[in-house]
C-alpha positions in Angstrom: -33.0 -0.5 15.7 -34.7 1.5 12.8 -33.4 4.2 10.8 -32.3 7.5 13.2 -31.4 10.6 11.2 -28.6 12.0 13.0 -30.0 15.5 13.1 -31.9 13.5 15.9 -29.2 11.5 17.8 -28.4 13.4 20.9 -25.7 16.2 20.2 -23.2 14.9 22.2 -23.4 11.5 20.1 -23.6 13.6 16.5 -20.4 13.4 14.7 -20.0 16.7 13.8 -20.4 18.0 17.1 -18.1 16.0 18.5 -15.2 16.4 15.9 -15.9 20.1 16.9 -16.0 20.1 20.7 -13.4 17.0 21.4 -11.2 16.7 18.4 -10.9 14.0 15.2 -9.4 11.6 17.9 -12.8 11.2 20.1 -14.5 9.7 17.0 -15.8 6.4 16.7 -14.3 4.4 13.6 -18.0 4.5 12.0 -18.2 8.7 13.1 -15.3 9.1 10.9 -16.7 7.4 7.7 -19.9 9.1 9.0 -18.0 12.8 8.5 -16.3 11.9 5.2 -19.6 11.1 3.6 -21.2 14.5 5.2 -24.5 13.3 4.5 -26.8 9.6 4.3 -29.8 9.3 2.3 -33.5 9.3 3.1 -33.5 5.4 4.4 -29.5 5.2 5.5 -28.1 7.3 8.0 -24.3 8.8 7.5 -23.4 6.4 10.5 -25.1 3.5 9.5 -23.4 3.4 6.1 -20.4 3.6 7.9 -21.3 1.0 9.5 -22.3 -1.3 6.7 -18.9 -0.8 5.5 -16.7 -1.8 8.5 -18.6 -4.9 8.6 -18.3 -5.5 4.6 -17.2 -9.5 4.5 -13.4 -8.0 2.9 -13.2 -5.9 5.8 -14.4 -7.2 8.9 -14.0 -4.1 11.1 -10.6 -4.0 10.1 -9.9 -0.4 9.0 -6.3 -1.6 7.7 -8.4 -4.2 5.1 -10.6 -0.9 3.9 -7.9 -1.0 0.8 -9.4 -4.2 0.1 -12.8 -2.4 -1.3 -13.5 -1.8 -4.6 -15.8 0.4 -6.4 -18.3 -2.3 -7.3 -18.2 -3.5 -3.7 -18.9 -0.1 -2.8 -22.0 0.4 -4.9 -24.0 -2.7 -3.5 -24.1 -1.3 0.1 -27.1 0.8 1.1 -26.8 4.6 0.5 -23.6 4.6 -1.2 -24.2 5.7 -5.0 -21.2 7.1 -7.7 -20.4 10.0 -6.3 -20.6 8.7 -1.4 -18.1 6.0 -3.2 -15.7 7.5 -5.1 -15.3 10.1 -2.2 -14.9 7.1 -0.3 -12.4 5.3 -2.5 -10.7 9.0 -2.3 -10.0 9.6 0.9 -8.7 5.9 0.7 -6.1 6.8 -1.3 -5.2 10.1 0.6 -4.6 7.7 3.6 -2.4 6.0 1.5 -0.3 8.7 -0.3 0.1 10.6 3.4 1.5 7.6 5.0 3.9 6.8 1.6 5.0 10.3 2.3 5.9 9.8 6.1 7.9 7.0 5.2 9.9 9.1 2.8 11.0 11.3 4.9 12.5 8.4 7.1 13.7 6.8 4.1 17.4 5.6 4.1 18.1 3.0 1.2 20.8 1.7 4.1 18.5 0.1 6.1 16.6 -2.4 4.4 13.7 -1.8 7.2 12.7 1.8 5.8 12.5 0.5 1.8 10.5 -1.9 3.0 7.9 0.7 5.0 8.1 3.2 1.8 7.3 0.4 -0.6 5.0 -1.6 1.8 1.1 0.5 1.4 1.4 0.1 -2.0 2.9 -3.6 -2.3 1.6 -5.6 0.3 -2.2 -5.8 -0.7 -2.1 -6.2 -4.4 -3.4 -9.0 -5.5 -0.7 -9.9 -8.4 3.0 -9.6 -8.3 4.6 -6.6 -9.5 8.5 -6.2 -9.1 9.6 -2.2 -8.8 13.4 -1.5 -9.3 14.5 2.0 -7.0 17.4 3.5 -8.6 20.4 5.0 -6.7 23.2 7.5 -7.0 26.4 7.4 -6.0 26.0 8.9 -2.3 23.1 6.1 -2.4 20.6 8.9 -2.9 17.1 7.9 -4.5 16.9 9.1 -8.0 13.6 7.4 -8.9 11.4 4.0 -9.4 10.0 1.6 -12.1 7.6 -1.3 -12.3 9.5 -3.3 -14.8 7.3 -6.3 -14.4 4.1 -7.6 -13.5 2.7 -11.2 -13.0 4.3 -14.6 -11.3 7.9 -13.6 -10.9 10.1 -15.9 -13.0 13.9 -15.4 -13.5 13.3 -16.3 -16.8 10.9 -14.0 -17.6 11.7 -11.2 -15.0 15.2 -10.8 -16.6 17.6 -8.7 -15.7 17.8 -6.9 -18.7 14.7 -5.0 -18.2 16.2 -3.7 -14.9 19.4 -2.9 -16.2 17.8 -0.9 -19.1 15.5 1.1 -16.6 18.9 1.8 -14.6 21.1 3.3 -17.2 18.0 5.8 -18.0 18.4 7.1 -14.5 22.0 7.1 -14.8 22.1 4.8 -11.1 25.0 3.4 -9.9 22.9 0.9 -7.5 19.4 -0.9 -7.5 17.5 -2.2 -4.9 14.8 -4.7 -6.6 11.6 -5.0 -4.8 8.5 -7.8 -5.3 5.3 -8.4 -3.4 4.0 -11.7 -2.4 -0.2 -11.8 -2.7 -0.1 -14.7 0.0 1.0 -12.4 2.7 4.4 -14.4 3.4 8.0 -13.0 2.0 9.7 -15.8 1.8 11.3 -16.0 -0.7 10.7 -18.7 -3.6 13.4 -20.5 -5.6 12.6 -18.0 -8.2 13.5 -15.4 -6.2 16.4 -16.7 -5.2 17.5 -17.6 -8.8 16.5 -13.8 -9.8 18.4 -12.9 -7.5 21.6 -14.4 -8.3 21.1 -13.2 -11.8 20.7 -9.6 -11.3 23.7 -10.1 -8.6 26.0 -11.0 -11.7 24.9 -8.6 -13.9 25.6 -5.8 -11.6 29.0 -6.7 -11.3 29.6 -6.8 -15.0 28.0 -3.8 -15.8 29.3 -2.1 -12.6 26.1 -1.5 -11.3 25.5 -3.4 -8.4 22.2 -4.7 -6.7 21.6 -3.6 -3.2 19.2 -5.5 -2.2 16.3 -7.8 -3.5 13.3 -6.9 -0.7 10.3 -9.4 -0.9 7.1 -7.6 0.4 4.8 -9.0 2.4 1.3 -8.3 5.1 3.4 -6.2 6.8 6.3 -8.2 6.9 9.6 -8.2 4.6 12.1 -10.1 3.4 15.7 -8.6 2.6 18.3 -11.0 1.2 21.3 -8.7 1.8 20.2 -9.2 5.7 19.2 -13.3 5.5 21.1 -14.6 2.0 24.6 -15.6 1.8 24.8 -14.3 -1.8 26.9 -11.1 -2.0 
């Protein structure tokens, strides 16, 4: 099929109209890329770019691998210059910062389930590993967050200390340590499980205990207070 300006797609197929008359919810994947680029280009279509990005190789029509895209990834499909890809990137984001903000809402730092759905957008499709301590308060309240290491997680390079210095600048009386796996799978490693054990003894000397070490993967978690024997 050749190039079809959507101005002359019938109107009950153009995007616009359709958002309009039916709602956000009758729109095709493609119709809703289509919208959040508002226009295409003299040889690419809005849809058609769209299109050419669900079937980018990193994403597959896979809207959840969208994150996966990168600016320069962006650029060398048709029609999308700077500006159609960093609006792109954008709303990317948005997606991303409303659904961190849902989970907040639900989040209880009792249940090992709700961390893990905070924590899990902006965790589980990094490509490195990054460990975040979340600090508590007494009541168990969340007072705050800190990225106190990045790279292959080590216990003796991720050390405790780090943590613990992070902790008594928010004044928290309990941690709950969190790392990402890149593979996809949270089992833990015998790192982890050394790490763990370190950060589990010094929280009882220094009276500030850990809560839980949460390993983050595709959508999937690991929480040793739930599997490990260790507290």
């Amino acid at each position: 099929m050749g190039h079809i300006p959507i101005r002359e797609l019938p109107e009950n197929e153009r995007p616009y109209e359709k958002l309009l008359k039916h709602g956000a919810q009758s729109l095709e994947d493609s119709e809703l890329i289509a919208v959040l680029l508002r226009s295409g280009t003299e040889k690419h279509s809005a849809i058609e770019i769209a299109r050419s990005i669900l079937s980018h190789p990193l994403v597959n029509n896979n809207l959840d691998a969208l994150h996966h895209l990168q600016y320069a990834d962006l650029r060398k499909i048709g029609g999308l210059g700077k500006v159609r890809s960093l609006q792109f990137l954008a709303a990317i984001e948005f997606a991303r910062r409303i659904s961190k903000a849902k989970a907040l809402t639900r989040l209880a730092f009792t249940k090992p389930e709700t961390i893990a759905q905070y924590y899990m957008e902006d965790m589980r499709h990094l490509t490195y590993e990054t460990v975040i301590a979340a600090f508590l308060n007494s009541r168990g309240d969340f007072l705050g967050d800190k990225e106190v290491f990045r790279g292959s997680v080590n216990a003796s390079v991720a050390s405790p200390r780090e943590v613990y210095i992070e902790a008594v600048r928010h004044d928290a009386v309990g941690i709950v340590l969190l790392h990402n796996h890149p593979s996809g799978d949270p089992m833990p490693s015998r790192e982890d499980i050394l790490l763990t054990k370190r950060l589990i003894q010094a929280g009882e000397v220094l009276s500030i205990p850990l809560v839980d070490h949460i390993v983050i993967g595709d959508n999937r978690y690991y929480s040793f207070r739930e599997k490990e024997n260790l507290y």
